[in-house]
N, C-alpha and C positions, 0 to 999 in steps of 0.2 A: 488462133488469133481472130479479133473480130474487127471489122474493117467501116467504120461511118465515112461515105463519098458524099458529101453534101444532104445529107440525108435529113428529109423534112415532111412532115404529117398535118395535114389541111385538111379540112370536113367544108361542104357545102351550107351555107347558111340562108337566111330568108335574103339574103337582098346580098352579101359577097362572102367568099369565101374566108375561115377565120383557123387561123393558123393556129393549132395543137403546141408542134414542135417546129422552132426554126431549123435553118440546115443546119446540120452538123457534121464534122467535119474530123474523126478520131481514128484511131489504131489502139485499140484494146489489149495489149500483151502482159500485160504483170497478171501474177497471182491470187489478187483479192483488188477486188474496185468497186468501190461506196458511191450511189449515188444521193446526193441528196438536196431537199428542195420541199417549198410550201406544198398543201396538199393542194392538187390542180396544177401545179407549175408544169407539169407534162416528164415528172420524172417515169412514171408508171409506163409510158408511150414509149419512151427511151427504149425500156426492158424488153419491151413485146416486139419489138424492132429487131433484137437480136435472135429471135426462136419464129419470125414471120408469124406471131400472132396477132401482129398491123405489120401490114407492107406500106413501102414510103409511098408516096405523092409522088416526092421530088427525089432525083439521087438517089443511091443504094446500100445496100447494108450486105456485106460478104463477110462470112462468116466460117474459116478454114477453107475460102477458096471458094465455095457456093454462093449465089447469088441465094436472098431469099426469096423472091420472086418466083425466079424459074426451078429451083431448085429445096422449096421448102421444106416437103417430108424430109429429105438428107437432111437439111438443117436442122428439122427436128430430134433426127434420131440422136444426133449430135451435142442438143441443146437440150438439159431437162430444165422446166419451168414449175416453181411452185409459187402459187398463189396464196396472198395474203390470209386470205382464209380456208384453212383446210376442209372444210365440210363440201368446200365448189370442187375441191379436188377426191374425194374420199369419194368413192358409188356405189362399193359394195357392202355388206351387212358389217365384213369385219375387213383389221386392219390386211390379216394373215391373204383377204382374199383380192382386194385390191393390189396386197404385190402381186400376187398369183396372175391379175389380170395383166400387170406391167411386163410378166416375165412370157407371157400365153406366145408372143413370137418369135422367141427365143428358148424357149422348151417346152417341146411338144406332148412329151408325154407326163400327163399329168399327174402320176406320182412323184415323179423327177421336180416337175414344178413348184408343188408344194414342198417337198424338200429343200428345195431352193428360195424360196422363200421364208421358211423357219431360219436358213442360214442369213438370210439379209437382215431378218430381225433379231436375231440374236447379234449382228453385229453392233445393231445399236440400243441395245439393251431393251430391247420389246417383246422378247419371244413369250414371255408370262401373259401380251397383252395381246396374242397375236387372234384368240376367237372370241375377246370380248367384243360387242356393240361397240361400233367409233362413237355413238352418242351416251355410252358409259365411260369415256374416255375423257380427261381434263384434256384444256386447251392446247397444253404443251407434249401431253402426249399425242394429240391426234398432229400438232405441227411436225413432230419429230414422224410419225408414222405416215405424214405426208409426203417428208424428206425421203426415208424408204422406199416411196413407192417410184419416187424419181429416180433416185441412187439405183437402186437395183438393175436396171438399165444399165451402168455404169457411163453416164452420157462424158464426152469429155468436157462442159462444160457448162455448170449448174447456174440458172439463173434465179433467182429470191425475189419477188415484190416483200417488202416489210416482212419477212418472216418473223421479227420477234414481237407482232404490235399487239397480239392479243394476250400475251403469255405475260407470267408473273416471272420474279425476280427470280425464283430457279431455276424453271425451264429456259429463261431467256439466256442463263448461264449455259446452260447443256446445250442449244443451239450453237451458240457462240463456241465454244469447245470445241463440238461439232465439225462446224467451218474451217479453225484454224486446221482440224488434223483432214481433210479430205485435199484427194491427191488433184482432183476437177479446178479449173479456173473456175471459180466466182465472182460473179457479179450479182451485188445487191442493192436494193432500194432501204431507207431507213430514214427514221424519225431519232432515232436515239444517236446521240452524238459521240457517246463514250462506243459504243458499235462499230462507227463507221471508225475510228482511230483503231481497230484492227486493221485494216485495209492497207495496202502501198499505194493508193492510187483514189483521191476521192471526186467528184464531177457535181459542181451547184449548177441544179437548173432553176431557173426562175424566170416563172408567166412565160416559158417556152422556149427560153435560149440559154444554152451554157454561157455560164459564166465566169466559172471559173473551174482548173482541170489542175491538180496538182496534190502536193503534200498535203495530208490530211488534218495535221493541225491550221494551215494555212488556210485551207480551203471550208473548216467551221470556222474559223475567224473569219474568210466571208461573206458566211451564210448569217453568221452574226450580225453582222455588220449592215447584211440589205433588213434583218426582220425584228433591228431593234432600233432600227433608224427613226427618230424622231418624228420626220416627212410620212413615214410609211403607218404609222401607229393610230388608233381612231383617236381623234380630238389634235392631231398633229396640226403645225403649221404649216400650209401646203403655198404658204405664194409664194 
């Protein structure tokens, strides 16, 4: 369960401080939760909230009982994060050796490892990809081999910035596929609106504050609604 206490993200600026993320104020418990929102509106902020990779300002963020603050490697080990672009996440030559590095704390001896590793990619259909160059790899293969190198952990609770933005219409399927069958709460960030109607649970932020938290066709109906707004659009009428 992930726990928002007032929880709000501020940056120091030339002359006052300017607010990131307003507080917010949630309890994370369903199975699949969509975040979504303009690009800047501080959904990304949200995400990195939940694995302490931004600690709040203000308020807290508990995450199965941890505080991220004092307690954030737990929360890490807890929490796998994959970023939007997998090349920031991918460091070693191949995919096979990157899980190797995911798994190096949890098996010691390195035949055992790589053995363990062929099993995580064969789970997801990569074991053919596993000692090619990730930069001979399509987009959607290296996203899925990034997923891998998360999963393999078996963290209880995977977080996604935009996993499907770079990928084409069939990777963005096998992602999605993906998601629905893993056993981990997810939470994801997302542009595609047919995506986030996977979810039970979807959350519009906008220019820094939740605004709406509920059923997922409801809540693209509001995201709709703030970013085809007449007022909101260039050439609009703003008096």
């Amino acid at each position: 369960m992930i726990v928002f206490e007032g929880a709000a993200v501020s940056v120091d600026g030339p002359v006052r401080q300017r607010q990131i993320l307003e507080p917010v104020t949630l309890t994370l418990a369903e199975r699949r939760i969509a975040v979504i929102g303009a690009n800047g509106s501080g959904k990304s902020t949200l995400l990195k909230l939940i694995n302490g990779l931004i600690t709040p300002t203000a308020g807290r963020v508990v995450v199965e009982g941890l505080n991220t603050v004092n307690a954030g490697r737990a929360v890490r080990q807890r929490v796998g994060f994959v970023f939007t672009d997998p090349l920031s996440q991918l460091v070693m030559p191949t995919g096979r050796e990157d899980v190797e590095l995911s798994l190096r704390a949890r098996v010691r001896r390195p035949a055992d490892r790589r053995a363990a590793a062929i099993s995580v990619l064969e789970r997801f259909g990569l074991a053919p990809l596993a000692d090619q160059s990730i930069y001979d790899l399509s987009g959607g293969e290296r996203q899925l081999m990034a997923l891998a190198t998360v999963l393999a952990v078996n963290p209880d609770i995977l977080v996604a910035d935009e996993p499907t933005t770079l990928l084409d219409l069939r990777n963005e399927r096998r992602v999605r596929s993906l998601f629905r069958t893993l056993d981990q709460q997810v939470v994801f960030t997302t542009h595609d609106l047919e995506f986030a109607t996977d979810s039970d649970r979807v959350l519009v932020i906008d220019s820094g504050r939740l605004v709406f938290d509920g059923d997922p066709q409801q809540a693209i109906a509001r995201y709709r609604s703030l970013h085809l707004d007449p007022d909101k659009l260039p050439g609009g009428d703003h008096r």
